[in-house]
N, C-alpha and C positions, 0 to 999 in steps of 0.2 A: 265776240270782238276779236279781231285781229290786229296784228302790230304792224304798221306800216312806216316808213320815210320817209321823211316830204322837210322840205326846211322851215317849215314853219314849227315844226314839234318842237316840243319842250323836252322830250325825251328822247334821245337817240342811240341809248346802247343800255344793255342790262345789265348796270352797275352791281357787283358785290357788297354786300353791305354788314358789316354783324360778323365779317368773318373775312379768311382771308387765304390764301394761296400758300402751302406750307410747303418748303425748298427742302427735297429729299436730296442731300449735296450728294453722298452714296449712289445715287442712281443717275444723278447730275454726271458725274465725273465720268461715266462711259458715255458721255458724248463727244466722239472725236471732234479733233481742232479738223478747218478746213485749211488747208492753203490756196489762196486766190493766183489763178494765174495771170497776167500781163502781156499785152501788149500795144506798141506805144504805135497811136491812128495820125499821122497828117490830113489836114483838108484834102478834100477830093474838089472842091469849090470857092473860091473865095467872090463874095461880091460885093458892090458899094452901093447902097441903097439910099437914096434923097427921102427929104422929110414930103416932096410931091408924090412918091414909091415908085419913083424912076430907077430899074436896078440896071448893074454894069459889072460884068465879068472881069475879074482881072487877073492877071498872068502873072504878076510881079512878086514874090514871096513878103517882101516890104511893102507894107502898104501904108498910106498917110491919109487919113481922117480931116476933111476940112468942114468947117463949121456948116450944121445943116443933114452931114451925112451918118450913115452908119455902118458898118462894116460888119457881113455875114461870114463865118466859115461856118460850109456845110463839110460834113465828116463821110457822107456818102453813105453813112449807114448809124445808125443805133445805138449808142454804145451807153455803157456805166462804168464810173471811174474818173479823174482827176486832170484838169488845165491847167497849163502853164501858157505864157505868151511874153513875149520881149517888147518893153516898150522904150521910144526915147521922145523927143522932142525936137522938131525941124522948124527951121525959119528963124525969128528972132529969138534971143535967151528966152529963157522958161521964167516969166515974169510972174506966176501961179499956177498953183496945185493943179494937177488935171483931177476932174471931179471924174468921173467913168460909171457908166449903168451895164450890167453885162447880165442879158438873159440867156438860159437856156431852155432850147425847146425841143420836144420830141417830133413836134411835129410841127410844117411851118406857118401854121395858120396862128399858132400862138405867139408867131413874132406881133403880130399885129394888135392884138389887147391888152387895152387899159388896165393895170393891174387895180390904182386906186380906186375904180370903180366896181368892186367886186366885193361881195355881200356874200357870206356863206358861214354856216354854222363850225365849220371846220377853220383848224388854226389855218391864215394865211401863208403861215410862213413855209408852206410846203411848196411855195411858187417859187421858180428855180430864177430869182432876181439877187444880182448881187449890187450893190452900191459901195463903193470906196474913194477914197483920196490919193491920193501917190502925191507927194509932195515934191521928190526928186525923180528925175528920166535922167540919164537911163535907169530902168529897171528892169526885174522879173517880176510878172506878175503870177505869183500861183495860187491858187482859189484853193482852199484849205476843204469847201464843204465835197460832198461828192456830188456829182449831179449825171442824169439820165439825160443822154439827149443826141438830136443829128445834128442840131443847127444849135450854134453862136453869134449873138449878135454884141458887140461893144460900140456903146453910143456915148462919148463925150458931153459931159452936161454944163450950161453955160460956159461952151467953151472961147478960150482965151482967142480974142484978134489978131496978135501979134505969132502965135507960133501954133502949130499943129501937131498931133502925136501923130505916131509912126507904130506900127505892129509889125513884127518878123518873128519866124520860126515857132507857130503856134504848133504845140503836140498835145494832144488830149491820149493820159492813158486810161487804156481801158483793161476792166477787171471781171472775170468771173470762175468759178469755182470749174468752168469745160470752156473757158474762152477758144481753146489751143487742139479739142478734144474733136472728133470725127462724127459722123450718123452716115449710116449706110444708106444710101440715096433707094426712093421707093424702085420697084421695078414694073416695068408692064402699065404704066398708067400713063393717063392726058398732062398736056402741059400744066395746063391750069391746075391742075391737082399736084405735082410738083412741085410749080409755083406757092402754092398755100402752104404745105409743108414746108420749105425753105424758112417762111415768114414764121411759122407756129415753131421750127429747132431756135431761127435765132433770138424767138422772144422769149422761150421757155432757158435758151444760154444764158439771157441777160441775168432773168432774176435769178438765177441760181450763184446766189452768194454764199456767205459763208452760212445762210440755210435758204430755203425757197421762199426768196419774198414775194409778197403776191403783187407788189408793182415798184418799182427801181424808182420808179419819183413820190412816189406815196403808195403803200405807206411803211413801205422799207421793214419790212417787219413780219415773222412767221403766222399766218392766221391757217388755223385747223382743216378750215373747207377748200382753200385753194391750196394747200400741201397736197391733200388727198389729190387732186386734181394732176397737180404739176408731176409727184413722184408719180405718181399712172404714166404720165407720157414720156415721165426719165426712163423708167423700165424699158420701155418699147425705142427707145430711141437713144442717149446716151449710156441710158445701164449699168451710171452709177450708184452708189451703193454705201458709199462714206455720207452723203449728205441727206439722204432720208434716213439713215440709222442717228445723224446727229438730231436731226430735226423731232424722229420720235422720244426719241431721249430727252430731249427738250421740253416737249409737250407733257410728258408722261412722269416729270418731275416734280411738277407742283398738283396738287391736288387740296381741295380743300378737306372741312372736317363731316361734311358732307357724300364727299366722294365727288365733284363737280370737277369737272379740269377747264383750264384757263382758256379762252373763243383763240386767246393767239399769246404771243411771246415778244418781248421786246428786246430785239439781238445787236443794236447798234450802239448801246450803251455798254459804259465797260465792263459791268457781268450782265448775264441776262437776266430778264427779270419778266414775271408773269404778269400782264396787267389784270387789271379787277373786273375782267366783264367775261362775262355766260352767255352761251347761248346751247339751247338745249340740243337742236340739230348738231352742234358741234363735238358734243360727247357722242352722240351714236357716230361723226363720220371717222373719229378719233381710233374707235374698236375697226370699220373696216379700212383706215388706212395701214392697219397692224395687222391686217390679213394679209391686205395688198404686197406689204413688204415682206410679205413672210413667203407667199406667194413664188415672188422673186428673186427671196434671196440665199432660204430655207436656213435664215439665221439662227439657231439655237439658244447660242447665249442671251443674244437680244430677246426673248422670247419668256425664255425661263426671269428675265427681269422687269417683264414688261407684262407681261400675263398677269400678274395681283393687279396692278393697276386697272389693268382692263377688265378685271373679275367685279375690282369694287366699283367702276363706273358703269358696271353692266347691274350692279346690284340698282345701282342708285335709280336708275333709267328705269326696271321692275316698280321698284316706290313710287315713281312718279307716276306711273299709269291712271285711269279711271277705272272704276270698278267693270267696263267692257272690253278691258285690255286696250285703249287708244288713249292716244296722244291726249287730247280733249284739246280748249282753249287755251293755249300759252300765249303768252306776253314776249318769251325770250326763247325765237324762233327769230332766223333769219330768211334763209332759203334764195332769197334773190331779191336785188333793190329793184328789179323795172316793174314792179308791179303793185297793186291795192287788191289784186285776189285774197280769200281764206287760205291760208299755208295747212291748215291742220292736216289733211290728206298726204299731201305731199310729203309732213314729216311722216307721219303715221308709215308712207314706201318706204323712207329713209330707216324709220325703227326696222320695220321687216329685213334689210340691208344689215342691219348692225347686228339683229340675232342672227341669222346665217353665216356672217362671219365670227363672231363668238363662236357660233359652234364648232366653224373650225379648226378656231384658236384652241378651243375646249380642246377638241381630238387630239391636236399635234401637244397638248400641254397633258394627256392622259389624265386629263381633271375626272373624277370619280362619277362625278352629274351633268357628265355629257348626257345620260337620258331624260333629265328633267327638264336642260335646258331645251331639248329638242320636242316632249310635251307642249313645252311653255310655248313654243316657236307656232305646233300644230294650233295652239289654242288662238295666238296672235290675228296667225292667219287665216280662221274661222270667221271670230268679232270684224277683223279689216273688211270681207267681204260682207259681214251681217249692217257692218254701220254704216262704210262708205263705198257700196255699191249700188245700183240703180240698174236692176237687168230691163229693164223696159224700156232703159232710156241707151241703154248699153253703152254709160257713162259711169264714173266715178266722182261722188258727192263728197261738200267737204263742209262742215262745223253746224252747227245746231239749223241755220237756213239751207240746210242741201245745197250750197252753190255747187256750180258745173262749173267749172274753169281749166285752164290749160295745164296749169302747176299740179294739177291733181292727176290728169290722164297722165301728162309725160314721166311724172315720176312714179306711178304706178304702173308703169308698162314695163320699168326695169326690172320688175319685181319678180314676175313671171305667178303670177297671185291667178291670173285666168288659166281656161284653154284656150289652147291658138285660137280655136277657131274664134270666140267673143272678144277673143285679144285684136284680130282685125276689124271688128263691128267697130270697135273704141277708136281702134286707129282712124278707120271710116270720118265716122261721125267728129272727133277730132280738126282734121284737118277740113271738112265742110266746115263747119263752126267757128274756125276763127281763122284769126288773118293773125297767122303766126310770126309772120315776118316782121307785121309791125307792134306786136305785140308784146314780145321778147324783145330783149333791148340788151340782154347781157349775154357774152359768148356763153357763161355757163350752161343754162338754161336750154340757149341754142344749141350747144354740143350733147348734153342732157339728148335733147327730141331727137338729133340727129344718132346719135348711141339707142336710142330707140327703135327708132326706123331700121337701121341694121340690123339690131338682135330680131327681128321679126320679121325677117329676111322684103324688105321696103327697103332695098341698097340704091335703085337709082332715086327715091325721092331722100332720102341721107343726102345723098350725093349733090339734088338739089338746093336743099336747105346749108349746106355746106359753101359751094360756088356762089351763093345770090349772096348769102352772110359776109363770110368772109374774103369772098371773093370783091363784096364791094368796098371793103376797106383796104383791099388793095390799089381799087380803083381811086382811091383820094389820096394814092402816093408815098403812102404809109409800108414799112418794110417791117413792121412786127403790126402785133393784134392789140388790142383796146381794151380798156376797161369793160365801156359801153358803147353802144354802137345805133343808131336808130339812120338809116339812111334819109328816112322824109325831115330831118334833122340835125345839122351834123354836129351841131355846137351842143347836143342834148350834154345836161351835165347832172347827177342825184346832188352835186354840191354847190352849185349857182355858177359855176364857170366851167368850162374848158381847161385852164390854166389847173385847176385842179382833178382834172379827168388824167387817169394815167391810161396813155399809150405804149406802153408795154408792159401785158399784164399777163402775169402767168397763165391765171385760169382761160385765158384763149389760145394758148395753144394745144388747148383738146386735138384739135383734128389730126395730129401727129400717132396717137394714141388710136385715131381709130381707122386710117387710112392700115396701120399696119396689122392691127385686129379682122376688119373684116374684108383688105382688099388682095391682104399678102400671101 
């Protein structure tokens, strides 16, 4: 059995139960502060939109709202961080409240949906809708929450006869940890490839707050699998180094009594706090994002205080095994919402991933059992081809029914578990076999095959799967990258709407990461 998503479930995350997250404040406290940088965006756009969706450009910085319309400022780009707007009252005295609805949207198809109609297992309150009263004009209006977005819409609700509000001098500031900060533009490549990159720096700038959210409108908050992700393409590209050292600090604080560490961290409260869900994929990608940075930064200190941590969740990861050294059937596995595949395979690559990098966390921490851990690794990667290999089919199988599925090949090719030469039979028969495009739905995944296809020197089909993908959410007008993404689709949502699908989401700016890896 495998653990799938769907909104019908009754279960949707792998709650901790019987136990609980234990706060090492000691290892807490070397997590540096961030300081968010600023800068304050004027409209690039203002428009007046009729309830027929008759729109109209206007020039005027004052604008007046009459009964029927709406009023759009588009920002010209993406931002996160905080509105203000000036309102007063024109016409007759201000004989009542103005009532005011004010959405914001990342992108502008989401001006157009019904919120009340929207059905999802997830809290709604993540829809960027504000409603309020203003009882006296003039005023400042300043929206207290933060919100991710291009577009602004304020719509007047049963508004008064007699008099009309009036808007001037809207500024939305916007925040991020490199708002202000440079990336060395690629060299030697197509437009189009420039173009995607531009979109993957300014989505990967957004989330980087004061740690890597994996999306600025949901769900604001550090989770394990898309740090891993996001600090890869910070290295290669802004190559900071204060906000993944916070972020592993973060993670690598709470632990249970277990040895388990928390799937993500909840950063927008006023201390952080670890929430109560697991997922098993997320302790192994835990140990190689502590390579990753070590990789990068040749931290020391961080190292020396981060290394037990990763010893005791590399221990706990050993206990879990099956007696053929694999993953077996977990319940609490993620790996990726677009799909109903068997994952077991796919973590099973992920374990291989996490021992290689232990070991050589092991080396650079002079641990005693660097030789066993590397036995243990040889033994790993014996069982991985004895159980989830198929050389006849010159595929890779995943959970007690031998499925053949995508999640199994792609994440097994990272591994380097073949020789080249059966490593392209897989890639072969892969790409015959499914219809990868519609098949994947999430950039991870897609960035995943396409990191594939490069390391296994396949750089112009990378290249293809990179321009059809990403290239086509450029094409719907979008100036960062998506959550999810399905083109024969576009409203596809894992939570019943759009309105809760985040449009700028860290883990799609992979291709930033590997345009400089394998084209630089």
């Amino acid at each position: 059995m495998t653990y799938s998503f769907n909104n019908s479930s009754s279960e949707k995350f792998q709650q901790i139960s019987g136990s609980q997250f234990q706060e090492d404040s000691k290892l807490l406290s070397n997590a540096p502060n961030i300081t968010l940088q600023t800068q304050l965006i004027k409209p690039a756009a203002i428009m007046i939109i009729t309830n027929s969706g008759k729109k109209r450009i206007v020039s005027d910085e004052s604008v007046e709202i009459k009964p029927g319309q709406k009023l759009v400022y588009d920002l010209g780009s993406l931002y996160v961080g905080y509105f203000t707007v000036k309102c007063q009252s024109v016409g007759s005295p201000m004989d009542a409240p103005l009532l005011l609805k004010t959405r914001f949207a990342e992108i502008q198809t989401e001006l157009n949906i019904d919120a009340s109609q929207i059905k999802s297992w997830l809290p709604l309150s993540w829809i960027q809708d504000d409603i309020q009263t203003i009882e006296v004009l003039p005023n400042q209006l300043s929206y207290r929450r933060r919100f991710s977005c291009r577009y602004i819409c304020l719509e007047p609700i049963g508004q008064s006869l007699k008099w009309q509000p009036e808007f001037k001098e809207p500024i939305f500031k916007a925040e991020s940890a490199v708002l202000n900060d440079t990336v060395k533009p690629l060299k030697h490549v197509s437009q189009w490839i420039q173009d995607i990159d531009q979109a993957c720096i300014k989505t990967l700038r957004n989330t980087m707050q004061e740690v890597f959210e994996d999306g600025t409108k949901r769900d604001q908050r550090l989770w394990v699998s898309d740090f891993e992700i996001q600090a890869k393409v910070n290295y290669a590209t802004f190559n900071n180094h204060e906000l993944p050292k916070r972020c592993l600090y973060l993670l690598g604080s709470y632990i249970d009594d277990k040895g388990r560490l928390p799937a993500d961290v909840l950063t927008r409260l006023e201390e952080p706090v670890a929430d109560d869900l697991f997922w098993f994929d997320y302790e192994l990608l835990f140990i190689v994002a502590l390579k990753e940075y070590m990789c990068a930064t040749s931290d020391e200190s961080l190292l020396s205080n981060l290394y037990p941590v990763a010893k005791r969740a590399f221990k706990f990861i050993q206990d879990q095994l099956t007696n053929t050294s694999t993953v077996g059937n977990r319940k609490d596995i993620f790996i990726d919402w677009s799909t109903h595949f068997n994952k077991e395979t796919a973590v099973q690559a992920e374990l291989l991933m996490a021992i290689s990098s232990f070991i050589e966390l092991a080396q650079l921490s002079n641990d005693k059992d660097v030789k066993l851990y590397t036995q243990f690794f040889v033994q790993v990667k014996k069982q991985s081809l004895t159980e989830c290999y198929n050389y006849n089919e010159h595929q890779f199988t995943s959970g007690s029914q031998k499925e053949i599925n995508p999640l199994s090949q792609i994440f097994m090719l990272l591994t380097d578990l073949l020789p080249e030469k059966e490593t392209q039979l897989v890639i072969d028969r892969l790409q015959s076999q499914f219809d990868l495009e519609k098949i994947l739905t999430t950039p991870s995944t897609q960035g995943l095959l396409a990191e594939a296809l490069f390391k296994h020197n396949r750089s112009d089909e990378a290249l293809t799967v990179i321009k059809n993908y990403w290239g086509g959410m450029l094409r719907q007008g979008s100036d960062t990258f998506w959550e999810v993404f399905d083109k024969d689709n576009l409203s596809y949502s894992p939570y019943g709407s759009p309105l809760l699908n985040g449009y700028c989401f860290g883990w799609s700016s992979y291709p930033s990461y590997l345009f400089r890896k394998y084209l630089q």
